[in-house]
N, C-alpha and C positions, 0 to 999 in steps of 0.2 A: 504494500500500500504506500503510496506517494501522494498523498493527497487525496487520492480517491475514495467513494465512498463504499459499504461496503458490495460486494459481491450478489448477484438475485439470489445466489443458493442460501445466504441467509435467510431472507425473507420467504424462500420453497420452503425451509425447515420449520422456519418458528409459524409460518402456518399449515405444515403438515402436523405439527406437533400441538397443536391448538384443538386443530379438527380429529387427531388420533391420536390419544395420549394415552397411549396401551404400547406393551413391550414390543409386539407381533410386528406394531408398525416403525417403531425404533430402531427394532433389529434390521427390519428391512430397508431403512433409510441411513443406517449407519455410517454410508461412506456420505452423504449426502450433511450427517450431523457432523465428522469431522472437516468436512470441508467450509460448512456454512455456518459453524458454530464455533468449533473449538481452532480453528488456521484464521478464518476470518477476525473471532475476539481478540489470538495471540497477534496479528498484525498489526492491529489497531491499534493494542498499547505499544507494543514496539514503537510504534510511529507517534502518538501523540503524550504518551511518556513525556520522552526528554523533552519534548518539545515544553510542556506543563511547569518542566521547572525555569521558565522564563516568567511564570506568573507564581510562581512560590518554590524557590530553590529548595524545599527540604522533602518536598512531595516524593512520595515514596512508593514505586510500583511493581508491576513482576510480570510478566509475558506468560502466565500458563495458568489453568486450572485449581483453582483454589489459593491464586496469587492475588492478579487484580479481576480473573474472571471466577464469578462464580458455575461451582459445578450444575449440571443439568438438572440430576436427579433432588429431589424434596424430601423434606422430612417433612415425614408423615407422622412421626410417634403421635404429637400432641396438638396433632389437627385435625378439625371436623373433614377436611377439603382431604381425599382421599387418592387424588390425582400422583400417577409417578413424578412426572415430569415435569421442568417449567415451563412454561411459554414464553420465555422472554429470557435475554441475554444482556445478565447483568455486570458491569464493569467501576469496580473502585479502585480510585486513588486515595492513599491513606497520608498522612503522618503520623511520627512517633517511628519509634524502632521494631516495634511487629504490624504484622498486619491486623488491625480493629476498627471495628463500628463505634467505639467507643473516644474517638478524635475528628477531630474538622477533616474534610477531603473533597474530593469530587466525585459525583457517582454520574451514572451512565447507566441509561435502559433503553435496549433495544427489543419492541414488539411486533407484532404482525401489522399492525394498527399505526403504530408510532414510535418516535422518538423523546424519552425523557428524559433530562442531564438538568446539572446545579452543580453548588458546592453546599457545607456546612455541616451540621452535627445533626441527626435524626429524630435521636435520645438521648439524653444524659441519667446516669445513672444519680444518687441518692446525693454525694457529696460533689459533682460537677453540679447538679443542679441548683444546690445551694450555693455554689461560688458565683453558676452563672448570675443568680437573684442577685445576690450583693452587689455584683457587677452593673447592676442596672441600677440599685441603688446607688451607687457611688459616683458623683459629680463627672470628673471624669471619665470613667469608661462607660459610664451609663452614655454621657451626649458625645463619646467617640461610636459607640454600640447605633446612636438613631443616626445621626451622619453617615454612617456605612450603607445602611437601610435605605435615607436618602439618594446616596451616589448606586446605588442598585439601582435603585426604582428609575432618576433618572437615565439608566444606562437601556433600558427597556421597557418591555413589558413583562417583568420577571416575579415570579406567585414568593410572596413569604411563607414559610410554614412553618408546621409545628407549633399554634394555635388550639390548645388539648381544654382548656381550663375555661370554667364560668368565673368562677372568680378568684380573685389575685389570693395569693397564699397567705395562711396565720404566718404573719409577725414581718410582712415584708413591705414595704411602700416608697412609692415613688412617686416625682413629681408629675403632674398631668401628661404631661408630652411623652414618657415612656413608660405612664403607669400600665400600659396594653400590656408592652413586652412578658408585665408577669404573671401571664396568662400561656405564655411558649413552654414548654416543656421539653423545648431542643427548636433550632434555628436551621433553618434551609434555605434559598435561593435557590426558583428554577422555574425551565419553561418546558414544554411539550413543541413538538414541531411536527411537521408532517412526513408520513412515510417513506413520502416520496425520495425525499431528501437525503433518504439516510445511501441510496444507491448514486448520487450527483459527485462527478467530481469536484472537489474545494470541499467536499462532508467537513472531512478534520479538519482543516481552517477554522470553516464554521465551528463545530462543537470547542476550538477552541477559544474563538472569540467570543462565546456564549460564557465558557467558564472564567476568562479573565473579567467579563461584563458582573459576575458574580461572586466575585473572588474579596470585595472588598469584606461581606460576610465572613465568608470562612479566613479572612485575615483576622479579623475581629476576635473571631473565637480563639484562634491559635495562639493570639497575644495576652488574651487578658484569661482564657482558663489551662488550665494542662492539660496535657496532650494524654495523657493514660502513661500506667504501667509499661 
């Protein structure tokens, strides 16, 4: 991949595997899922990898299967949803020194349907989440936190998320203009695009000028919480 976007055998796969998400048709599409899923994924970060660390030098990825792509198959233990396989091919950039969901990144979905990408944090567990509150509380990193927000928002039309809460938590407040934020329960930046796009040459370009357009977010977080274990 040089710029281009990905291959139609992705798109053959993730909607063979949509409409037949049973082993019988897996097996029989097998060369069809390593060409359109797992050479197409490893490509892509190969390529927009390095590239990434022009918008955050410490971003940290890996070209394979349970690196920055995730694997196919689901777990099922403690799901109602009974389906083997995913439908959709998902790709993270992390920080920190392993690979976690539990630090600011960029994430990456590709579906039959569309295209998803951002940067930021999803969830925060128990003591991130109280760093991130203070952090809103606090003069400073609270009005550097809605300035980021701002240079988002101006940089597009880009969805905030992780908006969980009716109302703001025992023991925590903030002044009008950021009392929302503590309502978040994790911070993202992101937009959906159309399918089309994802098989156009200039795709990586594209999804990278999307993640720099939303990187001032996930700067945000990287500076003012830790990064994990």
């Amino acid at each position: 991949m040089s710029g281009s976007g990905f291959p139609q055998a992705t798109l053959d796969f993730l909607s063979g595997i949509t409409a037949h998400n049973d082993k019988a048709w897996f097996e029989a599409n097998r060369a069809l899922y390593e060409a359109g899923y797992v050479a197409a994924g490893k490509a892509f970060v190969e390529h927009i990898g390095p590239r990434l660390r022009e918008v955050s030098p410490s971003v940290q990825f890996a070209a394979k299967i349970n690196g920055s792509q995730s694997r196919i198959n689901r777990d099922v233990r403690f799901s109602k949803d009974k389906r083997t396989y995913k439908t959709h091919l998902d790709l993270w950039f992390w920080h920190g020194d392993k690979r976690s969901w539990d630090c600011p990144g960029f994430w990456f979905r590709l579906t039959a349907d569309g295209v998803h990408l951002g940067c930021g944090l999803h969830g925060m567990g128990k003591e991130r989440l109280e760093s991130f509150r203070h952090a809103i509380e606090l003069p400073r990193s609270g009005k550097a936190l809605v300035a980021a927000i701002e240079q988002v928002r101006a940089n597009g039309d880009y969805q905030i998320g992780e908006k969980t809460r009716q109302r703001p938590p025992r023991g925590f407040e903030a002044p009008e203009e950021r009392a929302e934020l503590l309502l978040y329960e994790g911070l993202t930046a992101g937009i959906q695009l159309p399918i089309f796009q994802a098989t156009q040459p200039g795709f990586a370009d594209l999804c990278l000028a999307h993640f720099a357009a939303t990187w001032p977010i996930g700067a945000w977080l990287l500076a003012e919480l830790a990064t994990g274990d």
